[in-house]
TORKOL-4160 file (C-alpha; in steps of 0.2 Angstrom, whole numbers, padded with zeros to 4 digits, m for minus):
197
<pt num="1" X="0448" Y="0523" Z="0723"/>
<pt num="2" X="0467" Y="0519" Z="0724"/>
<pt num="3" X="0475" Y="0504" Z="0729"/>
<pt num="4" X="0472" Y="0501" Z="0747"/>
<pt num="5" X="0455" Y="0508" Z="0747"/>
<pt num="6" X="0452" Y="0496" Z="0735"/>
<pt num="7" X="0460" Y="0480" Z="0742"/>
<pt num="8" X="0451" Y="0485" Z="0759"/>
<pt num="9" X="0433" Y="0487" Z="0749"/>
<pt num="10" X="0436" Y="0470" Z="0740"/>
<pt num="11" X="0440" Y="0463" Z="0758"/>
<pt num="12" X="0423" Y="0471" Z="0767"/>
<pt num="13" X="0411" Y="0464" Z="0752"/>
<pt num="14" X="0422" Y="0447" Z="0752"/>
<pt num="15" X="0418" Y="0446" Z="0771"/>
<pt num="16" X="0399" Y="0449" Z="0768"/>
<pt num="17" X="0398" Y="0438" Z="0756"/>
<pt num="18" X="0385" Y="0424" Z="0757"/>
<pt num="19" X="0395" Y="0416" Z="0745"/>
<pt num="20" X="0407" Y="0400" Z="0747"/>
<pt num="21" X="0423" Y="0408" Z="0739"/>
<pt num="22" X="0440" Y="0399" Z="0737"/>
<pt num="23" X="0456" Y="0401" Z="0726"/>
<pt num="24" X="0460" Y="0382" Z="0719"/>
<pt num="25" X="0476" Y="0377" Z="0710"/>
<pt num="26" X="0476" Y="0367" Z="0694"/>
<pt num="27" X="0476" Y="0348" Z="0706"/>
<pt num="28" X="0459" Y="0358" Z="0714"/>
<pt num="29" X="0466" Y="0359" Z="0731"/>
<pt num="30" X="0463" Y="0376" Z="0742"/>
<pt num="31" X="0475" Y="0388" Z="0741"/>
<pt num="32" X="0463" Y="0402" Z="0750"/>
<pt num="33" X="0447" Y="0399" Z="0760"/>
<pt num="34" X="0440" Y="0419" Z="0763"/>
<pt num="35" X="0429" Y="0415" Z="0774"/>
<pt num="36" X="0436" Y="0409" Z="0791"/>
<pt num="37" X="0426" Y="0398" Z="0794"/>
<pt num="38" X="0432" Y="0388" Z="0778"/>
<pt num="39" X="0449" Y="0389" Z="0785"/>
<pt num="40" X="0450" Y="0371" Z="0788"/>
<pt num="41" X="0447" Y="0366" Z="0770"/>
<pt num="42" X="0464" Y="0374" Z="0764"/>
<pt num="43" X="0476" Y="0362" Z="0756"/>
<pt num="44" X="0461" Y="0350" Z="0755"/>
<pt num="45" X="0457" Y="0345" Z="0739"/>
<pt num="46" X="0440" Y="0356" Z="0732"/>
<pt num="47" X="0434" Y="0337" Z="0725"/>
<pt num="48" X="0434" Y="0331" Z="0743"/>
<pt num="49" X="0418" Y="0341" Z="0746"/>
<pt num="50" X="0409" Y="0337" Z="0730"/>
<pt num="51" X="0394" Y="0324" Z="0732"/>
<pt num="52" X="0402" Y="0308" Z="0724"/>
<pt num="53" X="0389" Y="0311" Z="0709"/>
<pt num="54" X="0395" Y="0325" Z="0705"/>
<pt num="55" X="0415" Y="0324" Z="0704"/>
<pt num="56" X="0417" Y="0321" Z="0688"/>
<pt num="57" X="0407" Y="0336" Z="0683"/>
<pt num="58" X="0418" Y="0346" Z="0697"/>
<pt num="59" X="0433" Y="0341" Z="0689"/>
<pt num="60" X="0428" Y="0344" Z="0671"/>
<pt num="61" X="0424" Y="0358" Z="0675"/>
<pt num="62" X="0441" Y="0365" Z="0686"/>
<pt num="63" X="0449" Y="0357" Z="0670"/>
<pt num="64" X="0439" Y="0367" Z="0658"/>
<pt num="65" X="0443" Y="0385" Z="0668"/>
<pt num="66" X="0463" Y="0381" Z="0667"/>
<pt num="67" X="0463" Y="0373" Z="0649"/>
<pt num="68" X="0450" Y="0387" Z="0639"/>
<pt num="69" X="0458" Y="0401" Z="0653"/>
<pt num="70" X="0438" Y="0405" Z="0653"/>
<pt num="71" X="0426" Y="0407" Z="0668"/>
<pt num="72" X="0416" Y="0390" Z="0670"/>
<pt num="73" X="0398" Y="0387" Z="0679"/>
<pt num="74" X="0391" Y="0371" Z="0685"/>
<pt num="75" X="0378" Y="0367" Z="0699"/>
<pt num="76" X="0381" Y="0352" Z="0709"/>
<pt num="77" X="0380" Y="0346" Z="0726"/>
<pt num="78" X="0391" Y="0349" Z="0738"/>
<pt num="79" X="0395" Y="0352" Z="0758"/>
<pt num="80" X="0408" Y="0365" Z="0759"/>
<pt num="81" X="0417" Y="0364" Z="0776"/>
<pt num="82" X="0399" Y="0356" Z="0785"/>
<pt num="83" X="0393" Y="0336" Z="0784"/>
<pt num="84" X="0376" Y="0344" Z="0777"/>
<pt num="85" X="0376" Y="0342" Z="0757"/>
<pt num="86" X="0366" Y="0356" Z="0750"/>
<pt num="87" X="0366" Y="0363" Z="0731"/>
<pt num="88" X="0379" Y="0375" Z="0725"/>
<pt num="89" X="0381" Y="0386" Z="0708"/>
<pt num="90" X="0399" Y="0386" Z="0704"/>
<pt num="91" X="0409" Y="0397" Z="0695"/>
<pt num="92" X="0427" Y="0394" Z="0691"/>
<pt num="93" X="0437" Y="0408" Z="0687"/>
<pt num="94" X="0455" Y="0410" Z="0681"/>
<pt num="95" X="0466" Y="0418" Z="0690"/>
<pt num="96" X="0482" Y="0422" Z="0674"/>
<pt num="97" X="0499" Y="0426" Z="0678"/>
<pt num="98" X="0507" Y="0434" Z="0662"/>
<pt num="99" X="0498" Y="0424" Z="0648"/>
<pt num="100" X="0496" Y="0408" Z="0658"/>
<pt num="101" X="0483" Y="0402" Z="0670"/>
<pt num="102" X="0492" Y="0399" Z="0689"/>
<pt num="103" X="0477" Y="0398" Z="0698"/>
<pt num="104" X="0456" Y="0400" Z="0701"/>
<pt num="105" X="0443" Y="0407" Z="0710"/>
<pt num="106" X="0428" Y="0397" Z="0715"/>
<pt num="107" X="0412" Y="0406" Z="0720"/>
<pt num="108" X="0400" Y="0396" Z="0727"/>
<pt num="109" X="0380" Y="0402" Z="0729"/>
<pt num="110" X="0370" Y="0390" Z="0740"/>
<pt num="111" X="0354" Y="0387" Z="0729"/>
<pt num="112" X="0349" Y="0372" Z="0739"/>
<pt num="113" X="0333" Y="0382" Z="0743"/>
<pt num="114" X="0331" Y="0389" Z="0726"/>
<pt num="115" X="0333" Y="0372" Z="0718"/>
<pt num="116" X="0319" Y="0365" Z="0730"/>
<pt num="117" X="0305" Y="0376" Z="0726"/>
<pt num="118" X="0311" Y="0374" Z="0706"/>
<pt num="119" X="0310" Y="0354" Z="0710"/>
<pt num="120" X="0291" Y="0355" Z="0718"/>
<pt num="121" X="0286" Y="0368" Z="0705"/>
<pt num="122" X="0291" Y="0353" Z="0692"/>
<pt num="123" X="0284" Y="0341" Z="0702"/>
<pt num="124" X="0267" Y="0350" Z="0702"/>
<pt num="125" X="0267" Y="0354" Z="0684"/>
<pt num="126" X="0271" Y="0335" Z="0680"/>
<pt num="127" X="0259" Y="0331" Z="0693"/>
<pt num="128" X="0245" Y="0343" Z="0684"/>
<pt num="129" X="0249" Y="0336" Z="0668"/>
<pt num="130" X="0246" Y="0317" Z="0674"/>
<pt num="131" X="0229" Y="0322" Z="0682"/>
<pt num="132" X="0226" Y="0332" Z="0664"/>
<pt num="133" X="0232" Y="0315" Z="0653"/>
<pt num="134" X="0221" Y="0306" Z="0665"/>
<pt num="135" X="0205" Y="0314" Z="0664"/>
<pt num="136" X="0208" Y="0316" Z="0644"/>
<pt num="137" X="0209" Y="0296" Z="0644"/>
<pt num="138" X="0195" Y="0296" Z="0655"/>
<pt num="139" X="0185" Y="0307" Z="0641"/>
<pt num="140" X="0192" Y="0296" Z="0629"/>
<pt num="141" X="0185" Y="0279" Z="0635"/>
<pt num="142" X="0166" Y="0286" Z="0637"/>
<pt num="143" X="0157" Y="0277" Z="0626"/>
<pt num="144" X="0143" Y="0284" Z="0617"/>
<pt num="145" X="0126" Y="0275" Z="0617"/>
<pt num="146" X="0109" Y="0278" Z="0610"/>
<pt num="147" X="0094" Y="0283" Z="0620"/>
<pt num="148" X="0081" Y="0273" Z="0609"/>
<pt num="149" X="0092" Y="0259" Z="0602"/>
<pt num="150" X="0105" Y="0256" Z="0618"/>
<pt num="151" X="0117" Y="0254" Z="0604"/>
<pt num="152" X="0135" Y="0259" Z="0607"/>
<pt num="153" X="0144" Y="0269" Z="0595"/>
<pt num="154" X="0163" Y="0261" Z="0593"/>
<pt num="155" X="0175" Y="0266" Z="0580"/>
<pt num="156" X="0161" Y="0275" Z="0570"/>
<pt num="157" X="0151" Y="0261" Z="0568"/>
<pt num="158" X="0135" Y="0258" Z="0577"/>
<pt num="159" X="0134" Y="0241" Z="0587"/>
<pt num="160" X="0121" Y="0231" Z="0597"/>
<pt num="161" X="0129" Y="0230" Z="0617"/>
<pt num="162" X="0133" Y="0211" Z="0612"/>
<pt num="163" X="0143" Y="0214" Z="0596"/>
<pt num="164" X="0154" Y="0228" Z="0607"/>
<pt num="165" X="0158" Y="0217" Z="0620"/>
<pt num="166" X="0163" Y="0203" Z="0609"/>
<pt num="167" X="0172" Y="0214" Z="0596"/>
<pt num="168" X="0183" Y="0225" Z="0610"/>
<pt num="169" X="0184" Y="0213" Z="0625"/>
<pt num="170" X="0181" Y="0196" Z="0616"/>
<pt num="171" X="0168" Y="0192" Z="0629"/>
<pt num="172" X="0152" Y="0180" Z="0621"/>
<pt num="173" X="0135" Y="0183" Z="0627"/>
<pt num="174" X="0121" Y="0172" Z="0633"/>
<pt num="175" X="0105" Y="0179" Z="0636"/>
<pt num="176" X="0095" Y="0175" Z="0650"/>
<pt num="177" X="0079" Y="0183" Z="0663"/>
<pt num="178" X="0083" Y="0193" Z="0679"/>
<pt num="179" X="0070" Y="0188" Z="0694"/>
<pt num="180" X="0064" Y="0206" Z="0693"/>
<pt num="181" X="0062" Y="0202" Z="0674"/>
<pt num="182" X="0055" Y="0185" Z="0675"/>
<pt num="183" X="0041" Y="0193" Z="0689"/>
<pt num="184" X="0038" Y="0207" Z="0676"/>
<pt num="185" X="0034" Y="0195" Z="0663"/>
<pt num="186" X="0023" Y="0182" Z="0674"/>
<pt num="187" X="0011" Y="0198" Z="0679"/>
<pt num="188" X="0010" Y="0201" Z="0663"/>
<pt num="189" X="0005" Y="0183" Z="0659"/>
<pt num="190" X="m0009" Y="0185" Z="0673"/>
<pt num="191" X="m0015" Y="0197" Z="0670"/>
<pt num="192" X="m0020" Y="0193" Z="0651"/>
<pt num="193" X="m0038" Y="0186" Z="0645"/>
<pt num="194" X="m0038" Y="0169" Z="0640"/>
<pt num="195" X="m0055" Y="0163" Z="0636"/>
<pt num="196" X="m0063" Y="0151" Z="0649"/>
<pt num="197" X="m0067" Y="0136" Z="0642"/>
């Protein structure tokens, strides 16, 4: 392609572009806003529609592009010409004259949507692995106790229901009759021979 075929290709995919795109000079304010509707964002400082959160990063980051003279990508939140904040991937890149760095271009991809899904799709795992932990402290405080014996096994030893509760909880036992007990015990008593007399 030659030269003007070339500048008017740039500017068709610039125009189509979903992205944010901005040249910056080294103080971060706007030079060039390509899309129109950015327009009222030139000579505006880049930093002014940075999430206060994120500033430092921004700036960091603008700094790093004209100081290494290397493209540099951060994600942060922003709201670009709207009120609305949303998440952007940046990428800062340096725009030379001769051997030194005189301005940079900012592409900015909204992955406010992108970032949501990868936030719930966290929030399930973490979610899943607390229900897992959960249910694998649930296994781990069964206690095991014998059919015949009603001891309970705790720590590897064997101990009466009494010597458990005293050893893990401190709790002391007294021993007394239920009234379904008691009733049991009193039929029993009835219903014995005692020789009359």
């Amino acid at each position: 392609m030659e030269t003007t075929e070339t500048t008017e290709f740039l500017k068709m995919v610039i125009e189509h572009s979903t992205e944010k795109i901005f040249f910056i000079n080294q103080k971060g304010l706007i030079t060039v806003a390509v899309n129109q509707s950015d327009d009222n964002l030139i000579g505006k400082s880049i930093i002014s529609c940075i999430s206060k959160s994120h500033i430092d990063r921004m700036t960091s980051s603008i700094n790093e592009a004209f100081n290494s003279g290397k493209p540099v990508s951060c994600e942060l939140k922003a709201g670009f010409g709207s009120e609305k904040m949303g998440w952007f991937s940046c990428r800062i890149s340096p725009i030379f004259q001769g051997n030194e760095v005189q301005s940079a271009i900012v592409f900015a991809s909204d992955i406010t949507e992108r970032r949501a899904a990868h936030l719930a799709a966290r929030n399930k795992a973490r979610s899943k692995q607390k229900n897992a932990e959960e249910r694998a402290r649930a296994l781990a405080n069964i206690l095991t106790m014998c059919a015949k014996t009603k001891k309970v096994r705790f720590k590897g030893e064997w101990l009466r229901i009494e010597d458990f509760l005293w050893k893990r909880y401190g709790f002391r036992i007294s021993h007394g009759l239920s009234p379904q007990a008691l009733k049991e015990e009193l039929e029993i008593i009835d219903d014995k021979d005692f020789p009359h007399k």
